[in-house]
N, C-alpha and C positions, 0 to 999 in steps of 0.2 A: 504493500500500500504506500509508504514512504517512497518507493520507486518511480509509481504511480504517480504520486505527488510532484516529485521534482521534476520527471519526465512534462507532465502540466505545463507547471511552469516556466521550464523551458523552452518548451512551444508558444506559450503567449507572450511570453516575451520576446521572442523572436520575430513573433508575430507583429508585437508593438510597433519591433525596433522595425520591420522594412516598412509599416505603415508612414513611419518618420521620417524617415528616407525621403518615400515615396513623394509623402506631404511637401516637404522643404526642395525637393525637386522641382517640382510644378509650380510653386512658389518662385523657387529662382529662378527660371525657365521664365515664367512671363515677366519676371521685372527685367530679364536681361532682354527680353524682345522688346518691351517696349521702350527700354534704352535705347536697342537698336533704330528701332524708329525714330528717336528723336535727331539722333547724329547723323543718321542718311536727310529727315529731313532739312539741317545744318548742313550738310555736304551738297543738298540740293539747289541750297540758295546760296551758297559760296561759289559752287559751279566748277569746283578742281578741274585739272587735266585726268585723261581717261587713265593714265597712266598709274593716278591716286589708287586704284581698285587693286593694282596687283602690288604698291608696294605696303599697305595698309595687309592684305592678307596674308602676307612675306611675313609682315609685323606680328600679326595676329597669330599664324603657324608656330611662330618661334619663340613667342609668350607659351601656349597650351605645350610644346615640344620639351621646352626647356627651364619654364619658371614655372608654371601650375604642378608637374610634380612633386618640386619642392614643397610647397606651399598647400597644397590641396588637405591637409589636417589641421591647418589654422586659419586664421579670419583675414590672414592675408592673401589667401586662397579669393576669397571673394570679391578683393579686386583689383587681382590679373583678371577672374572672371569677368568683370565688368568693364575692366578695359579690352578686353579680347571683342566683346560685345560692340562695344564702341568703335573699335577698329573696322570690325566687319561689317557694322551700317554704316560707317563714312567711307566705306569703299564701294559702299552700294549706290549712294549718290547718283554720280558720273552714268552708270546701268540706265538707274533710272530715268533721268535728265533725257537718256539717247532713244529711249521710247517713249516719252513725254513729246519730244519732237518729230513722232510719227501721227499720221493721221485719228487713230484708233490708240492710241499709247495709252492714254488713262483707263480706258476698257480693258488691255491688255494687263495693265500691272494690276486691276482690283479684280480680274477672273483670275489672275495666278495667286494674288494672296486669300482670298476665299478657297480656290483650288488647294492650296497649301492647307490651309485649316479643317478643312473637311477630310482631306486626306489621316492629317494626324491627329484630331482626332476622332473617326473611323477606329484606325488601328490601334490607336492608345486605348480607345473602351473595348477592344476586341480582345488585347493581351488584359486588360485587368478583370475584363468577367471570365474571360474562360480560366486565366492565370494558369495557361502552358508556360512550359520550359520550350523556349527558343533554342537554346542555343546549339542543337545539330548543323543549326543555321550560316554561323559562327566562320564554318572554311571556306562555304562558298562562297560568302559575301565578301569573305576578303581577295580571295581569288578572282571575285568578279570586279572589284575594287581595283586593283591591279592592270585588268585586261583595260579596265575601260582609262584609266589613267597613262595607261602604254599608246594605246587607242586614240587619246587628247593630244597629246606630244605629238604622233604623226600627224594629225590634222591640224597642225600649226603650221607643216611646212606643205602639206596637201591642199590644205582650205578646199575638203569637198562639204559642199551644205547638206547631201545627202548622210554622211559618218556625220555629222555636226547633229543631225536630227536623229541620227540613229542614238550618238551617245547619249544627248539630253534625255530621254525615251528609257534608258538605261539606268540613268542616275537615281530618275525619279524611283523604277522598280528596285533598286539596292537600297537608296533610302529608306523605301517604305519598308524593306525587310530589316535593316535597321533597326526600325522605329520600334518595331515587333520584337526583337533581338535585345536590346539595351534598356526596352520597356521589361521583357520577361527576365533582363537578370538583376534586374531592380524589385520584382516583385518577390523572385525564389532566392534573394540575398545574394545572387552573386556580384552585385554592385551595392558596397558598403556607405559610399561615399558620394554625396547628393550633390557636390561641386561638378565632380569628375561625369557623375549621370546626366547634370543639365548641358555640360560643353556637350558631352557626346549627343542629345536629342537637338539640341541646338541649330548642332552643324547638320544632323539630318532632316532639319526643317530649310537651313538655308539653303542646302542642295537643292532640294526640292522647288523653294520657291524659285530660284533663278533657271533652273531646269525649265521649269512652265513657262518664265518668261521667255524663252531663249523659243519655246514650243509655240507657245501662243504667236509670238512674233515671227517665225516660220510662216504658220499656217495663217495669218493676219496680214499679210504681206503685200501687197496688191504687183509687187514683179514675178 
């Protein structure tokens, strides 16, 4: 019975403890988006060169790379979080500004960022009611993660628009298995750490939304 007992207990509290997680996740997930938004919209009215976008995510990369694991157990953890945030919407700017100056631009960026949100959370309430274990998930996505990143590199010096439509198509599908992936190992404990959970859902929401953009602006196109 005393077995019993402690066995209990160490299940609801375990239980507690990813509820906590989970909570403080979604918590710092929306205040680092709507950071985001505030600095792309500052990045929008400043009007940078296009060039701001890659050396702002250079920035960003090498924060999350090389400062956030130091940091990710203390409170200084949350803000490289929030400047990694801010990097990646003032890099967004410039994105946006270049379909703002299209016919249809402001149609295009609010069906990607609605497309965005319905996508995540779709798949965010699909991993917390059924609360599977993803992670068999785990080799492909990285393997797919890879192909498709091999895949960008040559269509820098290709510039075919059709691999351009194929990858963004691609993104989004690895994202959303992502989403599903880093949501289920936040629910079964295998993500301890609610800083480290919000960068990783973060970056699969921003793939995603710029994927759509890049999608939507294909097939919006009037050439």
């Amino acid at each position: 019975m005393s077995n019993q007992n402690i066995s209990y207990t160490s299940s609801q509290a375990s239980v507690l403890s990813t509820n906590k997680v989970l909570r403080n996740t979604y918590a710092l997930l929306s205040m680092t988006l709507l950071f985001s938004a505030l600095t792309a919209g500052v990045s929008m009215v400043v009007n940078p060169p296009h060039f701001i976008s890659l050396v702002t995510s250079i920035a960003a990369i090498g924060l999350i790379w090389f400062v956030l694991p130091k940091t990710a157990n203390s409170s200084k953890g949350l803000y490289v979080v929030f400047a990694f945030a801010g990097l990646m919407g003032f890099g967004l700017g410039p994105i946006l500004n270049t379909y703002l100056n299209t016919a249809n631009g402001g149609q295009i960026i609010m069906t990607a960022l609605g497309g965005t949100g319905i996508i995540f959370l779709a798949l965010s309430a699909y991993a917390l009611t059924t609360r599977k274990d993803f992670s068999f998930m785990g080799g492909m996505l990285m393997v797919g993660l890879i192909v498709v990143l091999i895949a960008a590199i040559a269509n820098i010096f290709l510039a075919m628009p059709a691999l351009s439509l194929t990858i963004s198509a691609v993104v989004i599908l690895l994202m959303s298995g992502f989403i599903l992936f880093d949501t289920g190992r936040i629910i079964n404990g295998g993500e301890t750490n609610y800083i480290m959970a919000t960068v990783s859902l973060y970056l699969n929401i921003y793939n995603i939304f710029v994927s759509l953009l890049q999608l939507l602006g294909i097939f919006g196109s009037d050439d």
